[in-house]
N, CA, C and O atoms as CSV, one atom per row, in Angstrom:
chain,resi,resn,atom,element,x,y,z
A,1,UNK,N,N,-54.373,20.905,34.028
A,1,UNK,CA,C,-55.722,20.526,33.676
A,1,UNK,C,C,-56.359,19.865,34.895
A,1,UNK,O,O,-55.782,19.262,35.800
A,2,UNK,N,N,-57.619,20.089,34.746
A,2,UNK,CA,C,-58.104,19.438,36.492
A,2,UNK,C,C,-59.914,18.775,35.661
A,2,UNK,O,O,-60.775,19.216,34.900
A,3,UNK,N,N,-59.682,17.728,36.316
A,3,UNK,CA,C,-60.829,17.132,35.979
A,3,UNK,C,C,-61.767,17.352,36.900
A,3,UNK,O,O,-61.551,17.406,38.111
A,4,UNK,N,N,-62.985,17.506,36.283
A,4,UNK,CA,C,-64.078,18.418,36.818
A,4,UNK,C,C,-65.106,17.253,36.735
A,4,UNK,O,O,-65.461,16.888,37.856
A,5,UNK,N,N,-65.655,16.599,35.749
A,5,UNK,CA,C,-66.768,16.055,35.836
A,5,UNK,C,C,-66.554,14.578,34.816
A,5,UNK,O,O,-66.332,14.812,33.628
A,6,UNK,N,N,-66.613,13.128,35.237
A,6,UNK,CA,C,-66.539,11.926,34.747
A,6,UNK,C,C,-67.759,11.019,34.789
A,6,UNK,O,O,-68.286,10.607,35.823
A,7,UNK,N,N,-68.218,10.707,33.315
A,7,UNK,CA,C,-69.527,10.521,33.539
A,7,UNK,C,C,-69.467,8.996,31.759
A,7,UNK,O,O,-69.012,9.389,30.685
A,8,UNK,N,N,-69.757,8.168,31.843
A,8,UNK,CA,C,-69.679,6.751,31.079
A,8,UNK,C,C,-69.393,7.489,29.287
A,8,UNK,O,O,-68.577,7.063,28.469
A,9,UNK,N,N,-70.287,8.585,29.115
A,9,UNK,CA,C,-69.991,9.508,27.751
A,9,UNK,C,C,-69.499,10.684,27.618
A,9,UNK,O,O,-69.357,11.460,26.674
A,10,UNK,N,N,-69.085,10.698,29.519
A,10,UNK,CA,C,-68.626,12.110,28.740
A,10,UNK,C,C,-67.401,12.377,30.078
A,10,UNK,O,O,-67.638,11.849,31.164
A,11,UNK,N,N,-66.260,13.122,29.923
A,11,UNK,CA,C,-65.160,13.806,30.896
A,11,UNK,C,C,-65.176,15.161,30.332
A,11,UNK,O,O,-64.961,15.537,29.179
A,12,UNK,N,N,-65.535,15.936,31.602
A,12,UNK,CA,C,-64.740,17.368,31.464
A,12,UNK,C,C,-64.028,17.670,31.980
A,12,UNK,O,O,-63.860,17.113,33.065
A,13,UNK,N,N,-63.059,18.819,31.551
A,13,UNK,CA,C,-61.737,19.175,32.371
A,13,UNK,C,C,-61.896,20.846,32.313
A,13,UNK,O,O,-62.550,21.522,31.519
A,14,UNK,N,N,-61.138,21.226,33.339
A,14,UNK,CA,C,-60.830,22.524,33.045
A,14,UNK,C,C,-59.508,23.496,33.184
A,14,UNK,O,O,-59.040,23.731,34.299
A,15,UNK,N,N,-58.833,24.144,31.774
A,15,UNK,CA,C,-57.903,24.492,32.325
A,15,UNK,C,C,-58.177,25.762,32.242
A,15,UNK,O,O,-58.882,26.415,31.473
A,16,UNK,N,N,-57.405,26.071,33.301
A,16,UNK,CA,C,-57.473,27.936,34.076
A,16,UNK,C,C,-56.342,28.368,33.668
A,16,UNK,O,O,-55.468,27.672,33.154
A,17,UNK,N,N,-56.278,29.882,33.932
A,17,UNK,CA,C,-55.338,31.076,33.228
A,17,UNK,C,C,-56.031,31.833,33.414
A,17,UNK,O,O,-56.996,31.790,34.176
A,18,UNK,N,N,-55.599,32.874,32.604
A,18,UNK,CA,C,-56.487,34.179,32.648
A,18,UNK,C,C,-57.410,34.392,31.395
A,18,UNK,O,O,-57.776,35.534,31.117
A,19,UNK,N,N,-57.859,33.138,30.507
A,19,UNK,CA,C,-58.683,32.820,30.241
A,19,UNK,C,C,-58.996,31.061,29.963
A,19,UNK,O,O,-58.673,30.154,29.196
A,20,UNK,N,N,-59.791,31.308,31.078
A,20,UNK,CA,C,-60.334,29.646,31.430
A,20,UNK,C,C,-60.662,28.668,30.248
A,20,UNK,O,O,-61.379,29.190,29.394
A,21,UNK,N,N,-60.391,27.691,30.065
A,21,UNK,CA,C,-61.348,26.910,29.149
A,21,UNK,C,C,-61.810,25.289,29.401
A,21,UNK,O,O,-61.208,24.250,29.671
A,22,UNK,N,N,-62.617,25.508,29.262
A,22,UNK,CA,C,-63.730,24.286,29.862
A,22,UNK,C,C,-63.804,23.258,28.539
A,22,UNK,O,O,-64.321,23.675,27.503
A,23,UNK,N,N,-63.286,21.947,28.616
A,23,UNK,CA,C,-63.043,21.031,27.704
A,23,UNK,C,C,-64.393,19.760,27.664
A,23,UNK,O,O,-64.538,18.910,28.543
A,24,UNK,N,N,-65.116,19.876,26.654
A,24,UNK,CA,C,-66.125,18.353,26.871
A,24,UNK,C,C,-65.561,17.312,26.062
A,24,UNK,O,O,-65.672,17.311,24.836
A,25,UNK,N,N,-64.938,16.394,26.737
A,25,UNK,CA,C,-64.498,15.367,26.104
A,25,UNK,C,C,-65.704,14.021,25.737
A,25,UNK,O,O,-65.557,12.955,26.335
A,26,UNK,N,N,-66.654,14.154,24.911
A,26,UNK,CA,C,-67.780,13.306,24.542
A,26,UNK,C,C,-67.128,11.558,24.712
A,26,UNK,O,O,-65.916,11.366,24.617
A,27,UNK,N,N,-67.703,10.874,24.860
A,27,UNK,CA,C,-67.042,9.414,24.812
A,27,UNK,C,C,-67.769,8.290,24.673
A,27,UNK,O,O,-67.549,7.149,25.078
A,28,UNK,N,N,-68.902,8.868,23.886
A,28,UNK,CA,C,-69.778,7.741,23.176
A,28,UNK,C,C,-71.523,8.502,23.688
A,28,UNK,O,O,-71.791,9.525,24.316
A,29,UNK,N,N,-72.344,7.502,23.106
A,29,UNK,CA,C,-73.714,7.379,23.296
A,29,UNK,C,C,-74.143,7.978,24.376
A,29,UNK,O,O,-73.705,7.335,25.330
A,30,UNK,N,N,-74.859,8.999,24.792
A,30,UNK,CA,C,-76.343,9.327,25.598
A,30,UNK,C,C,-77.489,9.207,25.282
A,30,UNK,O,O,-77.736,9.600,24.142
A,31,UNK,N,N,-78.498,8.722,25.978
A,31,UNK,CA,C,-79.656,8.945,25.596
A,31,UNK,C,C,-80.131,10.437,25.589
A,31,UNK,O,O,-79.250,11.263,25.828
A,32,UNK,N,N,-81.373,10.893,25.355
A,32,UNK,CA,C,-81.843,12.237,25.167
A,32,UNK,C,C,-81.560,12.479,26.990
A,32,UNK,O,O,-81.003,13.472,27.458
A,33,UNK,N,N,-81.950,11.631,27.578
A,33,UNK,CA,C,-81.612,12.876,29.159
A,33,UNK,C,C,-81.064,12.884,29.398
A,33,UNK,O,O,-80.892,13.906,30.062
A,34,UNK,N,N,-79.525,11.683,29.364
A,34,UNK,CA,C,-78.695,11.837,29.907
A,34,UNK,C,C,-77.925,13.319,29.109
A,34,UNK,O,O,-77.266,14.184,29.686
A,35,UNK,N,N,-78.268,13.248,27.628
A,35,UNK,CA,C,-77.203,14.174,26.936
A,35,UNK,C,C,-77.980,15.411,27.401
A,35,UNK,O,O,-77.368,16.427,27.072
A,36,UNK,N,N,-79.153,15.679,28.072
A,36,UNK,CA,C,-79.532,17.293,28.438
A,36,UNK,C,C,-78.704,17.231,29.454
A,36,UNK,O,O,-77.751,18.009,29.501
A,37,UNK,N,N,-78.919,16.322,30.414
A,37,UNK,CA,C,-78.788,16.158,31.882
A,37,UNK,C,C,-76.735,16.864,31.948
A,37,UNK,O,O,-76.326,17.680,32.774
A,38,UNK,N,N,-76.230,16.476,31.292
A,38,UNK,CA,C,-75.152,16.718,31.022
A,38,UNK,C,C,-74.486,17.961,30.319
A,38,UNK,O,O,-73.425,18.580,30.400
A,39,UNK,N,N,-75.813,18.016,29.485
A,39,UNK,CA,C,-75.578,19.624,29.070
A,39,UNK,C,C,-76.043,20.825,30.151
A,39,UNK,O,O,-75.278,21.785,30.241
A,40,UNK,N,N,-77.229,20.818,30.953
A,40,UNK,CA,C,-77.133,21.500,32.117
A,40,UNK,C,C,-75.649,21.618,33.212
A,40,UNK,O,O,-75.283,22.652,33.769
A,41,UNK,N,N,-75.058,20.431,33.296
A,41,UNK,CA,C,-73.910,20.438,34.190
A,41,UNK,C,C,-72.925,21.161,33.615
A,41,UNK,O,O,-72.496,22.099,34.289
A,42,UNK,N,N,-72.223,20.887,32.033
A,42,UNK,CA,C,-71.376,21.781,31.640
A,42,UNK,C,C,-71.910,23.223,31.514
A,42,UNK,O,O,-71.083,24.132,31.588
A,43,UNK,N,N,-73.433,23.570,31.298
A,43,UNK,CA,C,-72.974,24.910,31.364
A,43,UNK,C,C,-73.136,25.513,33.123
A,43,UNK,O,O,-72.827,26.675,33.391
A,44,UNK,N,N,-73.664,24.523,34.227
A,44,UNK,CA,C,-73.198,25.167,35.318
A,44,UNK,C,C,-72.235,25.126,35.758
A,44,UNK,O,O,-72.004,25.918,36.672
A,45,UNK,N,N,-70.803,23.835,35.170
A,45,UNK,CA,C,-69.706,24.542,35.861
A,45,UNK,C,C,-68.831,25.509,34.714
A,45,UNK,O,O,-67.872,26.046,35.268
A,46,UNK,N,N,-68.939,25.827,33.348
A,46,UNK,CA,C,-68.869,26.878,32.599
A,46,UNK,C,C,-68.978,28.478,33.419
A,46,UNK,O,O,-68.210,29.439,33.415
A,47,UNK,N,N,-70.311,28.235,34.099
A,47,UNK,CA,C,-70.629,29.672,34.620
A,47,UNK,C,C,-69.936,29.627,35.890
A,47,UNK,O,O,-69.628,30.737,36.322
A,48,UNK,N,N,-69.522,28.365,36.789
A,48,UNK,CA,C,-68.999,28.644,37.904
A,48,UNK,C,C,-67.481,28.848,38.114
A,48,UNK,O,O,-66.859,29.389,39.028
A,49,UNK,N,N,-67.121,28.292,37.073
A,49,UNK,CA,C,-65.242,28.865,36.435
A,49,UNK,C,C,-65.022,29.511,35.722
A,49,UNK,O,O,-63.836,29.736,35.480
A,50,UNK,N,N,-66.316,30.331,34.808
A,50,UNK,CA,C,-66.219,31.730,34.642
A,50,UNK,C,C,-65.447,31.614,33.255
A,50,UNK,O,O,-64.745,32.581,32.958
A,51,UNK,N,N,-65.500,30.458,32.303
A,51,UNK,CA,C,-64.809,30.076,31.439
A,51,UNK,C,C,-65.202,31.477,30.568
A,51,UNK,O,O,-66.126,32.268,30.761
A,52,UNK,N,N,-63.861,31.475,29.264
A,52,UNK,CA,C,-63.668,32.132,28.106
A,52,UNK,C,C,-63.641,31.478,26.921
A,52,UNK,O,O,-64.121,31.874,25.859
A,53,UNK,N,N,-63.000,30.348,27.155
A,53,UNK,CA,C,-63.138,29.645,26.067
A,53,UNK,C,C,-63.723,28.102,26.343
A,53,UNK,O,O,-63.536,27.597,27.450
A,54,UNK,N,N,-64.503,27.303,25.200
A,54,UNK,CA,C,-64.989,26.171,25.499
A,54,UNK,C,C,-64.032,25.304,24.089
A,54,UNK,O,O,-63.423,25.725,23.106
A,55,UNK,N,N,-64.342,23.804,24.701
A,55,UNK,CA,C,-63.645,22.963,23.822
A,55,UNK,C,C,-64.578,21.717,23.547
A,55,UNK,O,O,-64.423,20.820,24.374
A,56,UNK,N,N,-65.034,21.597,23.065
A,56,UNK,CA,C,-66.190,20.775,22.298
A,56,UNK,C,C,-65.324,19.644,21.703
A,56,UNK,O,O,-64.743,20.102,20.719
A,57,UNK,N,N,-64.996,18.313,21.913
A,57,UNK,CA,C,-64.470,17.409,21.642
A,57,UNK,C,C,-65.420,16.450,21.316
A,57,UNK,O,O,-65.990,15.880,22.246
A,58,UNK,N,N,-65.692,16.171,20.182
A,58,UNK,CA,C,-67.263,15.497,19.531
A,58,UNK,C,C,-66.313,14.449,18.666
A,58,UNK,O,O,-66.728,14.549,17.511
A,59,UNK,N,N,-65.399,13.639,18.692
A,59,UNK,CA,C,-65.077,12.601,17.482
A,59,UNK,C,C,-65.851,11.680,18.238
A,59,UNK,O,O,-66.865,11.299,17.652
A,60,UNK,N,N,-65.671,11.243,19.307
A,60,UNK,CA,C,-66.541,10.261,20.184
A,60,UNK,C,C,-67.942,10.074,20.348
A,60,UNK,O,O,-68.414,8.941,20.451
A,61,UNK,N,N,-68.595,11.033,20.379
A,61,UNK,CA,C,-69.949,11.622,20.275
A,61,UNK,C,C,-70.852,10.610,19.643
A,61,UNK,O,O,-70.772,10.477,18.422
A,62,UNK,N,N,-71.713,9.870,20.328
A,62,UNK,CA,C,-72.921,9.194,19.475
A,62,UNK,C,C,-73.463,9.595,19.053
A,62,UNK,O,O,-73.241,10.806,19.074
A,63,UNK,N,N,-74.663,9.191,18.259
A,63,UNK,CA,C,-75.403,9.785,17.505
A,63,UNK,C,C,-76.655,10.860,18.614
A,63,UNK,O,O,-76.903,10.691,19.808
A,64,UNK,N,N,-77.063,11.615,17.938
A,64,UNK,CA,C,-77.878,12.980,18.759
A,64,UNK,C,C,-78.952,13.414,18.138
A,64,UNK,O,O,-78.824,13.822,16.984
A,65,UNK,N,N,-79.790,13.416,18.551
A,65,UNK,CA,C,-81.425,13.684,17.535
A,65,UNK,C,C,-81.841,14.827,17.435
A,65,UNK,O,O,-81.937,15.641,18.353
A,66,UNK,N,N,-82.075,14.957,16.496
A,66,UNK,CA,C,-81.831,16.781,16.161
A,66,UNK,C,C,-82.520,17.801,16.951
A,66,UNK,O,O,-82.217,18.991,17.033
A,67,UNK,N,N,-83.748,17.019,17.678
A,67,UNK,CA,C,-84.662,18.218,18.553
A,67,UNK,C,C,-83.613,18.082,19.661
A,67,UNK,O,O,-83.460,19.209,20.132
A,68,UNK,N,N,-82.888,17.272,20.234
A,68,UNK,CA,C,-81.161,17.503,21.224
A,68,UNK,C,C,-80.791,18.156,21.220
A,68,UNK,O,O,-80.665,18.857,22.223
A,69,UNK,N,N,-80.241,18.482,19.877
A,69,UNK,CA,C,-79.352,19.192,18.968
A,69,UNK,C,C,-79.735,20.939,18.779
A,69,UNK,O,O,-78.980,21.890,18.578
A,70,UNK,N,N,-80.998,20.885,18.915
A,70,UNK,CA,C,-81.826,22.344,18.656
A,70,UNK,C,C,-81.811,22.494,19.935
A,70,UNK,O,O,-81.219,23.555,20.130
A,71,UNK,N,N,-82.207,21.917,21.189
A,71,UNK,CA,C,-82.282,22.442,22.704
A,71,UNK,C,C,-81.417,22.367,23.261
A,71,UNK,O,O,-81.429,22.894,24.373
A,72,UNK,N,N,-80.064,21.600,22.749
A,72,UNK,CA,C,-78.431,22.501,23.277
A,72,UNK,C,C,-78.311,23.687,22.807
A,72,UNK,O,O,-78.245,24.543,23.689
A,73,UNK,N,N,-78.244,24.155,21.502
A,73,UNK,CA,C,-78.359,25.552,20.820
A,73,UNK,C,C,-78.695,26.456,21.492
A,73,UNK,O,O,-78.024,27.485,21.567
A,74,UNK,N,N,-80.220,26.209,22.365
A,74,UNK,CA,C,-81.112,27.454,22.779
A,74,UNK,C,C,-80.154,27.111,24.108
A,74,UNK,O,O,-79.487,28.059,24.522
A,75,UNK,N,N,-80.064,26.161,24.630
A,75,UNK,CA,C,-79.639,26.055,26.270
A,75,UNK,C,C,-78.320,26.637,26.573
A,75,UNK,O,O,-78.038,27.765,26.979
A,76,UNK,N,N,-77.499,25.531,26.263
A,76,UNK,CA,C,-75.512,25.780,26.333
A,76,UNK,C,C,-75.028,26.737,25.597
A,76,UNK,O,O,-74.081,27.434,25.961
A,77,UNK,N,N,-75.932,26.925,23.936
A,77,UNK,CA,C,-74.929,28.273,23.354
A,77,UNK,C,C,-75.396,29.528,23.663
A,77,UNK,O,O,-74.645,30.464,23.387
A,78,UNK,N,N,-76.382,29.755,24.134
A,78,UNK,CA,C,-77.497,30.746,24.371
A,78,UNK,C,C,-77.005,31.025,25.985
A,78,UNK,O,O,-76.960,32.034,26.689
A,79,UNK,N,N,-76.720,29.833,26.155
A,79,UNK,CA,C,-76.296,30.662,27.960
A,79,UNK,C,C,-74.897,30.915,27.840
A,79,UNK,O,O,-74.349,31.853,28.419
A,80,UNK,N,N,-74.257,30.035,27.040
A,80,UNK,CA,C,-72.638,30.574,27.099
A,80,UNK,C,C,-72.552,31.966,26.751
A,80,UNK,O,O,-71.937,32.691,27.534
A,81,UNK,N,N,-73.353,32.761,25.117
A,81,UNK,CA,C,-73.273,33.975,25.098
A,81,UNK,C,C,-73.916,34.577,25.978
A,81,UNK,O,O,-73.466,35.720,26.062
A,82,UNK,N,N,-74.752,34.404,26.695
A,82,UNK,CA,C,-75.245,35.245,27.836
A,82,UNK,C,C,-73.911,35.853,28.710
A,82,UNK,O,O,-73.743,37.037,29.002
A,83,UNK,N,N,-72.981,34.681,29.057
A,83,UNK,CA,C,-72.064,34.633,30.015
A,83,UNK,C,C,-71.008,34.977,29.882
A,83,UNK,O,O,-70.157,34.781,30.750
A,84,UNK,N,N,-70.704,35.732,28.494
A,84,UNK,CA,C,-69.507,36.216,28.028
A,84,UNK,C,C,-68.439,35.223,27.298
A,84,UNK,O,O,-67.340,35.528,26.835
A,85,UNK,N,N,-68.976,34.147,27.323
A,85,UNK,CA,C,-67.624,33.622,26.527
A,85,UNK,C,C,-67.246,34.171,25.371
A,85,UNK,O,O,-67.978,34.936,24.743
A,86,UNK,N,N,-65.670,33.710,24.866
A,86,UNK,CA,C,-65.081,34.689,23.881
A,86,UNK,C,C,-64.859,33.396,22.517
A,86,UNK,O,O,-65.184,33.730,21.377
A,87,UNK,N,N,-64.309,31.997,22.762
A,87,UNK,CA,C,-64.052,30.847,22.128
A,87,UNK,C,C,-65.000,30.009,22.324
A,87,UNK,O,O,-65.664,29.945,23.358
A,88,UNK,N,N,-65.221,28.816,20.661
A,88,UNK,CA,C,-65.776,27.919,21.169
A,88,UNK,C,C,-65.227,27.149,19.956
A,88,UNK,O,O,-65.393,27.406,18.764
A,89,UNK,N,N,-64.560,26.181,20.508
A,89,UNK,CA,C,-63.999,25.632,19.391
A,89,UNK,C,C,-64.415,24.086,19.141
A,89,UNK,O,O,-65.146,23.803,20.090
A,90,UNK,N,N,-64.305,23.152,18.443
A,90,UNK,CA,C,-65.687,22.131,18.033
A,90,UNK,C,C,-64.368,20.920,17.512
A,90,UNK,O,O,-63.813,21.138,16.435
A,91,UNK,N,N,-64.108,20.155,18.028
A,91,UNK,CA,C,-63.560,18.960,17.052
A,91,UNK,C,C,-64.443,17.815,16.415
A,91,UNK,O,O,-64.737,16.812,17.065
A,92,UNK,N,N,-64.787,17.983,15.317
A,92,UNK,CA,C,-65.992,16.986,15.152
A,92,UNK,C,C,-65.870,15.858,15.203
A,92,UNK,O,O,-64.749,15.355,15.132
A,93,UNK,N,N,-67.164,15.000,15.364
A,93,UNK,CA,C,-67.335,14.041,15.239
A,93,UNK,C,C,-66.741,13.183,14.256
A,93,UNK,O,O,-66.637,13.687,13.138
A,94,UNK,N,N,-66.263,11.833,14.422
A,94,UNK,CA,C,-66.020,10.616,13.503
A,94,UNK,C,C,-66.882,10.102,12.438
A,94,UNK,O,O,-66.729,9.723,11.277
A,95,UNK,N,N,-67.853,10.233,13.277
A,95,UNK,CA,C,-69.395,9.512,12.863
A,95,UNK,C,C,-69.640,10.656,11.754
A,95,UNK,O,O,-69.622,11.802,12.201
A,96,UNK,N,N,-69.871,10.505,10.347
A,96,UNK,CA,C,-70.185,11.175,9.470
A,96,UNK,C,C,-71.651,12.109,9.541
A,96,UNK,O,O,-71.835,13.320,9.662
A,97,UNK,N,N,-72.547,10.995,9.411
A,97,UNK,CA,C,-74.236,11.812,9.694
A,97,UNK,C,C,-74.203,12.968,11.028
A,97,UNK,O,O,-74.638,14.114,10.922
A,98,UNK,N,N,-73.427,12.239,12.618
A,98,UNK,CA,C,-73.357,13.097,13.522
A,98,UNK,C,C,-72.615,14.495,13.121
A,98,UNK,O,O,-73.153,15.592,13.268
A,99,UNK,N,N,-71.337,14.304,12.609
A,99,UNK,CA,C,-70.682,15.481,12.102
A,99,UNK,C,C,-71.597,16.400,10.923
A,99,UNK,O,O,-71.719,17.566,11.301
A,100,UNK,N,N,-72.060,16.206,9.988
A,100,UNK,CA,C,-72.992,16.762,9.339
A,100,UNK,C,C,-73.860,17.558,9.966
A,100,UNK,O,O,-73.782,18.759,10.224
A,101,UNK,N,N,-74.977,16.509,10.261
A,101,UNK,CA,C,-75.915,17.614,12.114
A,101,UNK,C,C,-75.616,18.259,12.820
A,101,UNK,O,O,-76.311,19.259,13.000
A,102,UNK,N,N,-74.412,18.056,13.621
A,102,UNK,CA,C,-73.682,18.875,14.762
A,102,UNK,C,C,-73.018,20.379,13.805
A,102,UNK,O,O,-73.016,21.524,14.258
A,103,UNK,N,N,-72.547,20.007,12.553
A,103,UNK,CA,C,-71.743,21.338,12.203
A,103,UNK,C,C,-73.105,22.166,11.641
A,103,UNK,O,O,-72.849,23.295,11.221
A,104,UNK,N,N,-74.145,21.858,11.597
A,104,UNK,CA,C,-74.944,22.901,10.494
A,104,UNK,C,C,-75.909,23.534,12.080
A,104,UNK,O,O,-76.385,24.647,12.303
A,105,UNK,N,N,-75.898,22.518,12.765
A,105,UNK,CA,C,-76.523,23.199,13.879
A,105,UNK,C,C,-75.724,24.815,14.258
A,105,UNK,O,O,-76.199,25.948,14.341
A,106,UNK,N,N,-74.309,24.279,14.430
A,106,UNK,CA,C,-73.337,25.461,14.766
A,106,UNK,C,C,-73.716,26.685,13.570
A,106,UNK,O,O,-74.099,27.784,13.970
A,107,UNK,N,N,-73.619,26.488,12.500
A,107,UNK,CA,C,-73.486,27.493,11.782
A,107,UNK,C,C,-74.460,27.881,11.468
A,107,UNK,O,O,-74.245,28.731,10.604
A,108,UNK,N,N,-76.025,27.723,11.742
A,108,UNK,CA,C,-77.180,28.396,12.163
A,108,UNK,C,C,-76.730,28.815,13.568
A,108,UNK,O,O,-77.165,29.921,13.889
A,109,UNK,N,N,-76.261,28.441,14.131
A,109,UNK,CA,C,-76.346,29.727,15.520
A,109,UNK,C,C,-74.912,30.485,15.774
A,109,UNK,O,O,-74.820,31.185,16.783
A,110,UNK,N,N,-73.900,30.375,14.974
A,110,UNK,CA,C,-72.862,30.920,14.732
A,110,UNK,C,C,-73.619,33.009,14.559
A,110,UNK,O,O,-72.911,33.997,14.754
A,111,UNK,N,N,-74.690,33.036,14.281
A,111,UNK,CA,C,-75.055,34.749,14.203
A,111,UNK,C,C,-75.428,34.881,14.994
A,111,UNK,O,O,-75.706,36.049,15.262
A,112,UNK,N,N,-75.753,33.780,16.049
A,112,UNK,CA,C,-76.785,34.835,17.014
A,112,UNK,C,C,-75.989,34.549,18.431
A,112,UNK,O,O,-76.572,34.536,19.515
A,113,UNK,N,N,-74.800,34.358,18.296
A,113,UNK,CA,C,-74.231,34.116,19.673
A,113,UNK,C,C,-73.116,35.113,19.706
A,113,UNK,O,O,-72.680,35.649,18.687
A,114,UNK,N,N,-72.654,35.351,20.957
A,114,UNK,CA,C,-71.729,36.308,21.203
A,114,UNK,C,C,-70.321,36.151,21.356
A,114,UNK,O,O,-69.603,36.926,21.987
A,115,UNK,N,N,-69.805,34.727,20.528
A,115,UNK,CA,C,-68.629,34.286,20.599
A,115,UNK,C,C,-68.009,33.817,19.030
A,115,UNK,O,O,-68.777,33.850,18.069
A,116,UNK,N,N,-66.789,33.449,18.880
A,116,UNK,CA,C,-66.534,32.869,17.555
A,116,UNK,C,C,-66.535,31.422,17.667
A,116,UNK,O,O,-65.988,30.915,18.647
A,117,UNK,N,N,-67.018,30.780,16.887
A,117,UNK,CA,C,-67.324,29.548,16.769
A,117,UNK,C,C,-65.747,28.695,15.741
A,117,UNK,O,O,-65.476,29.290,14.698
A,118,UNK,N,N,-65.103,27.783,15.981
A,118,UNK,CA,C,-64.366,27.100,14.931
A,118,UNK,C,C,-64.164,25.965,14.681
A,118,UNK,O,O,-64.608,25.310,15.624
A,119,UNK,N,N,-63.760,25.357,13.974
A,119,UNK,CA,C,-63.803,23.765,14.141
A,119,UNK,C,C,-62.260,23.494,14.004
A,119,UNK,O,O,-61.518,24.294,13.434
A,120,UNK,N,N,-61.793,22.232,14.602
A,120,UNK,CA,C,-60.614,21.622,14.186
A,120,UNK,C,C,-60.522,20.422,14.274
A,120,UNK,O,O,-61.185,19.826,15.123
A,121,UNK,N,N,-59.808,19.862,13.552
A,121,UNK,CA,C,-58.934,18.390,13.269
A,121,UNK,C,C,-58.221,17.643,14.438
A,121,UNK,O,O,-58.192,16.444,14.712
A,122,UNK,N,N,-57.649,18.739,15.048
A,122,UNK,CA,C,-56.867,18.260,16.242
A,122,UNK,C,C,-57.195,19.208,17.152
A,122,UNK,O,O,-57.451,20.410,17.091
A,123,UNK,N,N,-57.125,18.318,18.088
A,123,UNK,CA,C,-57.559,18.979,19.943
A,123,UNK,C,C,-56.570,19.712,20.548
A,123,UNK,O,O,-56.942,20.726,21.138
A,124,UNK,N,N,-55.397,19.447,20.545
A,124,UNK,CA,C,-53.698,20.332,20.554
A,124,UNK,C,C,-54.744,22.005,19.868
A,124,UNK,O,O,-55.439,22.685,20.623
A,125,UNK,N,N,-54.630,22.194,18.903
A,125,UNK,CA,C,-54.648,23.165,18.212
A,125,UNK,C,C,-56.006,23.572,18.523
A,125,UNK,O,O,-56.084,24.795,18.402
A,126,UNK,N,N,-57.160,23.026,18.891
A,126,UNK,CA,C,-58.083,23.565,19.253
A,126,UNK,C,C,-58.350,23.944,20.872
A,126,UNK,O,O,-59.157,24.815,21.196
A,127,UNK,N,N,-57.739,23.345,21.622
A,127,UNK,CA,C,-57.639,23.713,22.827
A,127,UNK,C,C,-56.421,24.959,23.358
A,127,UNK,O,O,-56.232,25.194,24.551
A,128,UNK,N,N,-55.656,25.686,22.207
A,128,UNK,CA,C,-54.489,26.172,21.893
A,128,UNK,C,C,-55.692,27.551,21.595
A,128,UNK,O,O,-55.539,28.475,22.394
A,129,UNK,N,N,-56.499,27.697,20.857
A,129,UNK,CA,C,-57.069,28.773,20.321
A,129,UNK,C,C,-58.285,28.792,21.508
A,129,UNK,O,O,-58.143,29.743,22.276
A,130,UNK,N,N,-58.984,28.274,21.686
A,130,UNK,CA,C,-59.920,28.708,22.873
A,130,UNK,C,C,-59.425,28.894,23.867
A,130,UNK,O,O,-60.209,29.496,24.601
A,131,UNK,N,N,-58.042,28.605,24.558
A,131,UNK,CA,C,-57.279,29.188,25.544
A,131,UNK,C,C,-56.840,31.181,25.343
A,131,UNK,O,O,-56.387,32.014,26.128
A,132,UNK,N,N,-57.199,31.224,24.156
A,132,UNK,CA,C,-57.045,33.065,23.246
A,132,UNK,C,C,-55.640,32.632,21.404
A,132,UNK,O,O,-55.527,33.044,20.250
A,133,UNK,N,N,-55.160,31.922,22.042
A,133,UNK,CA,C,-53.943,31.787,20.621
A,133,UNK,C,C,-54.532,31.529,19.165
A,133,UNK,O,O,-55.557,31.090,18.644
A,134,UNK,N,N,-53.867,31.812,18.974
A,134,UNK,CA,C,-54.007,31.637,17.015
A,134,UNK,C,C,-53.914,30.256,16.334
A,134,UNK,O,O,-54.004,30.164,15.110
């Protein structure tokens, strides 16, 4: 695993193979720019490691205001299917209301993207399936 990007809410990592997967480890509160500002960076190093699978690690995740929430959708999932990804797997949030918002966002754009979307409990097992496994 190689750490790619360390930032007060958020660490990404990325592990490589012959299908990449790009991990957002959330770790509390952004404001609205920092959380765009951050969503532009994961999906430029997404496109620059050519990832397959993504790992969405949201138990940490502060709260996110839904017009956020709607312009990650169009931005990060909209460019990830542009870019071929194949996984995107989601550990939700702690925070109840955030988990609520964050999963219905997904499953309104779960049709219009070009990848499978899943959620899990544990990060082992979700970083296990966006790597390609079962």
């Amino acid at each position: 695993m190689q750490s790619l990007l360390s930032l007060p809410f958020l660490s990404v990592h990325l592990h490589p193979g012959p299908a990449p997967v790009l991990e957002a480890q959330w770790r509390g509160f952004a404001t609205s720019a920092e959380f765009r500002g951050a969503i532009r960076q994961l999906l430029q190093l997404g496109l620059a490691h050519r990832v397959r699978g993504w790992l969405a690690d949201d138990r940490q995740l502060g709260a996110v205001r839904p017009r956020d929430l709607e312009w990650s959708r169009q931005e990060l999932l909209g460019g990830l299917s542009r870019a071929g990804l194949q996984r995107f797997a989601l550990v939700e949030s702690t925070e109840a209301l955030n988990r609520h918002t964050i999963a219905a966002m997904y499953e309104r754009a779960a049709a219009a993207v070009g990848f499978d979307i899943r959620r899990f409990e544990a990060v082992g097992a979700a970083r296990a399936w966006a790597a390609g496994g079962e």
